[in-house]
C-alpha positions as CSV (number, residue, x, y, z in Angstrom):
1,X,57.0,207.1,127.4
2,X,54.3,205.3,126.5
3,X,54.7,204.9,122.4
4,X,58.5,203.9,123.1
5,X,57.4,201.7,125.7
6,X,55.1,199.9,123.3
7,X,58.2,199.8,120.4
8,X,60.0,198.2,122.6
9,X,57.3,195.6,123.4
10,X,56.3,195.1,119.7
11,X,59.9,194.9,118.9
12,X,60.5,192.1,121.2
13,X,57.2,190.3,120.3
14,X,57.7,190.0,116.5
15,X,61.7,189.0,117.5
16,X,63.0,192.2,115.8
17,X,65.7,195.0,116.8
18,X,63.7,197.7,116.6
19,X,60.0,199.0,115.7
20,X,57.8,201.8,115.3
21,X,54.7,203.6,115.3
22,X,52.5,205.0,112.8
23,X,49.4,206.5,113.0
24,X,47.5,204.2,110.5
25,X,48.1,201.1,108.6
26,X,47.5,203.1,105.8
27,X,50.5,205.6,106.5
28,X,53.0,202.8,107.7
29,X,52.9,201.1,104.4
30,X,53.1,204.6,102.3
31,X,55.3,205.7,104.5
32,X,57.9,202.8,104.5
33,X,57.6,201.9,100.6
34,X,58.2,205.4,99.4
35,X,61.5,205.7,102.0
36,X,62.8,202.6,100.4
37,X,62.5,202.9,97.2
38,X,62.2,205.6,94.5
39,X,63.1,206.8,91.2
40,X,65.6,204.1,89.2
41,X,64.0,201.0,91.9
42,X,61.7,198.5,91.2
43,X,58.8,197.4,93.4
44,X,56.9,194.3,92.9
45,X,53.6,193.4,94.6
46,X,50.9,190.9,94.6
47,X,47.7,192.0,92.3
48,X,45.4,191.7,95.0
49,X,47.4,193.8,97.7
50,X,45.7,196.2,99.7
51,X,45.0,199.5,98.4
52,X,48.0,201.3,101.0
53,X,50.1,199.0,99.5
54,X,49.4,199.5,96.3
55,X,49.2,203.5,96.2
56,X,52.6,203.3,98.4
57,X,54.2,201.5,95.6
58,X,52.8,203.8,92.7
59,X,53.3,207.0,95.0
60,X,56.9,206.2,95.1
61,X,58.5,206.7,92.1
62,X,60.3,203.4,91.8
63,X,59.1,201.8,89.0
64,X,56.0,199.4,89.5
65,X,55.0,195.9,88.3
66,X,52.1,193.7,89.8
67,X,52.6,190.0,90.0
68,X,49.8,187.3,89.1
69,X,48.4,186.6,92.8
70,X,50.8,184.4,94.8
71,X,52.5,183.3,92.0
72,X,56.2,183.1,92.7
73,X,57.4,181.9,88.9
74,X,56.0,185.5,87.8
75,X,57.4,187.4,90.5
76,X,60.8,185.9,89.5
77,X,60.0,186.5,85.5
78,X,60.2,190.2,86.8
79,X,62.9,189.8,89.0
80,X,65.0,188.9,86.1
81,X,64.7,192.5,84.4
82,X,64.5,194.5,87.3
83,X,67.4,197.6,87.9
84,X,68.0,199.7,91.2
85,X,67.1,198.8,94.8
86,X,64.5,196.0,94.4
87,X,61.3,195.7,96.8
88,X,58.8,192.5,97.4
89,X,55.6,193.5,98.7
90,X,52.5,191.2,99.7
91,X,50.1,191.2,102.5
92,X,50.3,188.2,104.7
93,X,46.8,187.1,104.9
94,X,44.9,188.9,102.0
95,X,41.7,190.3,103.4
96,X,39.2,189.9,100.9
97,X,39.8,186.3,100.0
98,X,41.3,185.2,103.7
99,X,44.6,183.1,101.6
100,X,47.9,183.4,102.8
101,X,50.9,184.6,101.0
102,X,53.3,181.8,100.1
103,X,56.3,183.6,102.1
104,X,58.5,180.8,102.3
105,X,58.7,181.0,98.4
106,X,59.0,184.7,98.0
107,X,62.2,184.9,100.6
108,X,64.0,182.4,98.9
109,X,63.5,183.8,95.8
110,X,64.1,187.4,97.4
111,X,67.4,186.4,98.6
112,X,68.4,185.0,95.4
113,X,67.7,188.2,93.3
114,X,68.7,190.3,96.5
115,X,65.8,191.7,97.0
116,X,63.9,193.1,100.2
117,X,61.0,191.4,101.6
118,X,58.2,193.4,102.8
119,X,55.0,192.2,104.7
120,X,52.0,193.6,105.8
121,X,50.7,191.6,108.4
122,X,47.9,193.2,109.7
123,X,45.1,190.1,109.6
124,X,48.0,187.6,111.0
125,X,49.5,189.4,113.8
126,X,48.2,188.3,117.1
127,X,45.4,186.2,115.5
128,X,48.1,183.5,114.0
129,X,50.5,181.0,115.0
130,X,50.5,179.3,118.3
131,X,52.2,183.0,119.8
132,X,50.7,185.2,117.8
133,X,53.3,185.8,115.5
134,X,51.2,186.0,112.6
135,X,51.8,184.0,109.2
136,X,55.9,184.5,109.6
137,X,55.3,182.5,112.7
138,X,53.5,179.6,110.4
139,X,56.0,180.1,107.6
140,X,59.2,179.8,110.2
141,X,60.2,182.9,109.0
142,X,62.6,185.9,110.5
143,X,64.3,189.3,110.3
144,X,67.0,187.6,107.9
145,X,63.5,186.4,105.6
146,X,61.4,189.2,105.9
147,X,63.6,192.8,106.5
148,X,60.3,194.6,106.3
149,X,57.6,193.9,108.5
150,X,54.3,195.5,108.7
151,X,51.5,195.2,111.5
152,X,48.2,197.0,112.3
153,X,46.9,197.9,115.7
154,X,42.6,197.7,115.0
155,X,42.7,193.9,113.8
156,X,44.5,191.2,116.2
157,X,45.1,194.1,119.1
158,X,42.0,195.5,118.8
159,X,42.9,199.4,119.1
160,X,44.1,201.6,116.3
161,X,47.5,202.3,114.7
162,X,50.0,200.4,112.9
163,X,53.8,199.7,113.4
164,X,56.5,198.5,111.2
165,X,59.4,196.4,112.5
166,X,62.9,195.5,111.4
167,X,66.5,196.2,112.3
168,X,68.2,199.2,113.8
169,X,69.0,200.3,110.2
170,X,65.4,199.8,108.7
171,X,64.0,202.2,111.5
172,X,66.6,204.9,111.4
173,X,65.7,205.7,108.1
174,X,62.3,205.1,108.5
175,X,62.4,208.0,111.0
176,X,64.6,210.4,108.6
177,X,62.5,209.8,105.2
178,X,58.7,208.3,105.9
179,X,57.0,211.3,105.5
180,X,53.6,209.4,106.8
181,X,55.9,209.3,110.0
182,X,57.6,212.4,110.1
183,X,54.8,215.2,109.1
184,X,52.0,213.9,111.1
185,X,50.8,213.7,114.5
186,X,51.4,210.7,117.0
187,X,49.2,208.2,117.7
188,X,47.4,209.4,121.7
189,X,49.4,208.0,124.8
190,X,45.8,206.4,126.0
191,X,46.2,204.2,122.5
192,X,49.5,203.0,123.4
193,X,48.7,202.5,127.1
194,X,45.9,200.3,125.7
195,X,47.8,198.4,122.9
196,X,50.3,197.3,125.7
197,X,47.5,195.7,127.3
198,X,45.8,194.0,124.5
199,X,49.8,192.5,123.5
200,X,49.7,191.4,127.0
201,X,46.3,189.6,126.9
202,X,47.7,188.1,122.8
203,X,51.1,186.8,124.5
204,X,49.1,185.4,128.0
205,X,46.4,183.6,126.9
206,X,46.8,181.6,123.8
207,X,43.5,179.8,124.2
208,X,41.7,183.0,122.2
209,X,43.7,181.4,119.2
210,X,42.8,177.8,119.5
211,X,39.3,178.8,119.8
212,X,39.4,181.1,116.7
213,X,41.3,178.3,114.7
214,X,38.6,175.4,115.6
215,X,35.9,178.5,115.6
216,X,37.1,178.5,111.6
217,X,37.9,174.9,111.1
218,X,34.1,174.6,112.3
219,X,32.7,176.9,109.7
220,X,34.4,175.7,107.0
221,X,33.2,172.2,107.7
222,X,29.5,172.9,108.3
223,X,29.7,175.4,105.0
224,X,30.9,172.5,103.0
225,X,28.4,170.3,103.9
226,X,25.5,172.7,103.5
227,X,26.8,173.3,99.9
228,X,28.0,176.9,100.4
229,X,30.8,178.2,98.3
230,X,34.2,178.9,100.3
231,X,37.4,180.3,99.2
232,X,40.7,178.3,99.9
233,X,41.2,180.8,103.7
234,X,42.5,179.1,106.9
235,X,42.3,182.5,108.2
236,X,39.2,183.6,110.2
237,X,38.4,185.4,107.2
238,X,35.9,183.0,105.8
239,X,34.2,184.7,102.2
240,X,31.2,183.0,100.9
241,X,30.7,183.8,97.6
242,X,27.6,184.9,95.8
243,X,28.8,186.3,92.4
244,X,25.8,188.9,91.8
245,X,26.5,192.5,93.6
246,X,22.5,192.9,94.6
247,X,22.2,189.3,95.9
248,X,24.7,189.9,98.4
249,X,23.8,193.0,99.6
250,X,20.0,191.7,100.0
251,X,21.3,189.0,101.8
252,X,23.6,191.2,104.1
253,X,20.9,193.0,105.1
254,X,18.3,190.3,105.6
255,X,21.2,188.7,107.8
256,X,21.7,191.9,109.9
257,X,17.9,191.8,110.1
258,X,18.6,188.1,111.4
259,X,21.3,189.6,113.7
260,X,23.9,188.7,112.4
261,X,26.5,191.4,110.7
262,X,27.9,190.1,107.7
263,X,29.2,192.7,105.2
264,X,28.6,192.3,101.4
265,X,31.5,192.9,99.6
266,X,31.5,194.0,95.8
267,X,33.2,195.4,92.8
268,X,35.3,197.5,92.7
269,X,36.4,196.3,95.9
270,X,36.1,192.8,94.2
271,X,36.2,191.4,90.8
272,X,32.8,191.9,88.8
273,X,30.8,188.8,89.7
274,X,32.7,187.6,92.6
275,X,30.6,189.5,94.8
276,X,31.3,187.7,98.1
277,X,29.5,187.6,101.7
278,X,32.6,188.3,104.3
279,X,32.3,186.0,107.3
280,X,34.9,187.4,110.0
281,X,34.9,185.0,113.3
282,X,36.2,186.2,116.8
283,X,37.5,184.3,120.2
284,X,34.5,185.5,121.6
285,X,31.9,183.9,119.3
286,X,30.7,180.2,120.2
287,X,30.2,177.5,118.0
288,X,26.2,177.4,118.5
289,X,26.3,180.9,116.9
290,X,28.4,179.6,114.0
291,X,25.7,176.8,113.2
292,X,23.1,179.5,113.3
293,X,24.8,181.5,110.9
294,X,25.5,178.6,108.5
295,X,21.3,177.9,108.7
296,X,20.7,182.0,108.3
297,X,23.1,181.9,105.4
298,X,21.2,179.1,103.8
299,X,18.3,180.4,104.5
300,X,18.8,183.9,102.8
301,X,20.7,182.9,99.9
302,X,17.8,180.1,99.3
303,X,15.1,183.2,99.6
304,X,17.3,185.3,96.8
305,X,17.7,182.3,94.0
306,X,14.0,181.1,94.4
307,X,13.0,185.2,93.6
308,X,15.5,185.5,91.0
309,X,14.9,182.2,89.1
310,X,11.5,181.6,90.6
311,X,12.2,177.9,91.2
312,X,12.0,176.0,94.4
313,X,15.5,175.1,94.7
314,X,16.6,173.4,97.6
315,X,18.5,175.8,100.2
316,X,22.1,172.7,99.9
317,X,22.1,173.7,96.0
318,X,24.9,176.8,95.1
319,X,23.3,179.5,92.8
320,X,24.5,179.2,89.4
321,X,25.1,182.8,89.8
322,X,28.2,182.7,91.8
323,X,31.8,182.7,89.9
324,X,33.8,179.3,90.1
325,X,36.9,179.7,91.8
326,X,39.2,178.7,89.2
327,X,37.9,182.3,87.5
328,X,39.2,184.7,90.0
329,X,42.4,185.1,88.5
330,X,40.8,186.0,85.6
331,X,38.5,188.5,86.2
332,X,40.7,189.9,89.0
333,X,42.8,190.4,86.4
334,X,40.6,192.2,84.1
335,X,39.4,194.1,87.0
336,X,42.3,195.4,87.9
337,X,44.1,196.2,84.2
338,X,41.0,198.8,83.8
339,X,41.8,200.5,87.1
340,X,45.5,200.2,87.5
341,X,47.9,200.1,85.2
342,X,51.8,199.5,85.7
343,X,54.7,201.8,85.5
């Protein structure tokens, strides 16, 4: 009673006929890629989708080309040769770089090739848009834009799970051919029980979304002025890159060591030398905790590029080590050509 009791909820919440449970993020997007698309389809997903989404489109047979990151033009470059059933896939907010996907463009340009449009919203839902909708709710976007949608349980909700919502269709054949669904166990009543009351704390009190969104606006500001290298992310997602792998780990460290927990992200995870520090904000944190951990960044990272060049370089100054942002694409790109390669 419980899991369809929380469908029924999430359905109504994201403004959809129907959704449903999955045990993991991980296993909804597997799950609903490979039961929409195989052998003699076409799926087409950003490069810097997450893993679940990427291994769901390779895993299902259809046949698989990447798209530079957000760009639309290339998507629709593809589009253009594309044969079968044809699938869009992007994450909403990407969670390494905190950038939103530009989903107004992709429907538009998935209706016109008549195409389905999948996203994975699982750093959006609940955390975005002044009801929680997620970036569909920024974009003004619905079930006629977006067939597919994805959402996680252990980001915005703060449980565990994930769910994908749609029509009545969508879910009927979700629940005949998603294996991830189908040949596994369900997620624990208690976890259901407990996602209902976290969507009714995300629906009642919108104030834990202003907070996060002037939390983050707040950041961003005092990171700009102390000289600290942002990426373009109105999420709460807020990377600060660093470039060299060891620097960033020393400085996670010496942060946790500060109190602070600020994981250090790197390749492969990353692009080689885009090592980034990965600033996540919460409802709960106040702004005097985001100034100190503007002066604890600054601090450490002023401590790393005095030992490394053994100057006394003002803590405002960026290290020359850290990769301008106009590179990503790049070396994202020649990151991912030597791991993945399209079929």
């Amino acid at each position: 009673l419980a899991h369809h009791a929380l469908e029924e909820e999430l359905a109504a919440f994201t403004g959809r006929e129907r959704a449903l449970l999955f045990s993991t993020g991980y296993m909804a997007n597997m799950g609903a890629i490979s039961a929409l698309v195989g052998r003699g389809d076409s799926v087409f997903e950003d490069r810097l989708n997450h893993a679940s989404l990427l291994d769901g489109g390779l895993l299902s047979g259809a046949k698989f080309k990447r798209y530079a990151h957000a760009d639309v033009e290339h998507l629709e470059v593809n589009l253009a040769k594309a044969s079968g059933n044809q699938l869009i896939v992007t994450d909403g907010v990407f969670s390494m770089d905190g950038d939103m996907a530009p989903l107004q463009a992709l429907a538009l340009v998935a209706k016109r090739h008549d195409a389905w449009l999948m996203v994975d919203d699982a750093h959006g839902l609940g955390v975005l848009g002044a009801s929680g909708g997620g970036v569909l709710e920024i974009s003004q976007l619905n079930q006629n834009d977006v067939p597919i949608l994805v959402g996680t349980l252990g980001k915005g909700f703060g449980t565990f799970g994930a769910f994908v919502a749609g029509s009545e269709v969508l879910i009927e054949t979700l629940i005949q051919k998603a294996r991830t669904y189908v040949y596994t166990t369900a997620l624990p009543a208690a976890v259901a029980e407990a996602t209902r009351a976290s969507l009714k704390l995300i629906i009642a009190e919108p104030w834990r979304r202003e907070k996060l969104e002037k939390l983050s606006q707040h950041f961003r500001l005092g990171a700009q002025q102390l000289g600290l290298q942002l990426m373009p992310s109105a999420s709460p997602i807020q990377p600060i890159v660093i470039g060299d792998s060891q620097q960033a780990v020393a400085i996670s460290k010496q942060l946790l060591s500060d109190g602070f927990l600020v994981s250090a992200i790197r390749p492969p995870t990353v692009p080689q030398g885009s090592a980034r520090l990965r600033v996540t904000l919460s409802a709960l944190h106040e702004f005097e905790q985001v100034d100190q951990l503007l002066e604890a960044i600054v601090h450490r990272i002023s401590e790393q590029v005095d030992f490394v060049h053994g100057s006394t370089r003002s803590p405002r100054t960026k290290s020359t080590s850290a990769v301008r942002p106009e590179t990503f694409d790049s070396a994202q790109e020649s990151l991912i050509e030597g791991q993945l390669k399209d079929f």
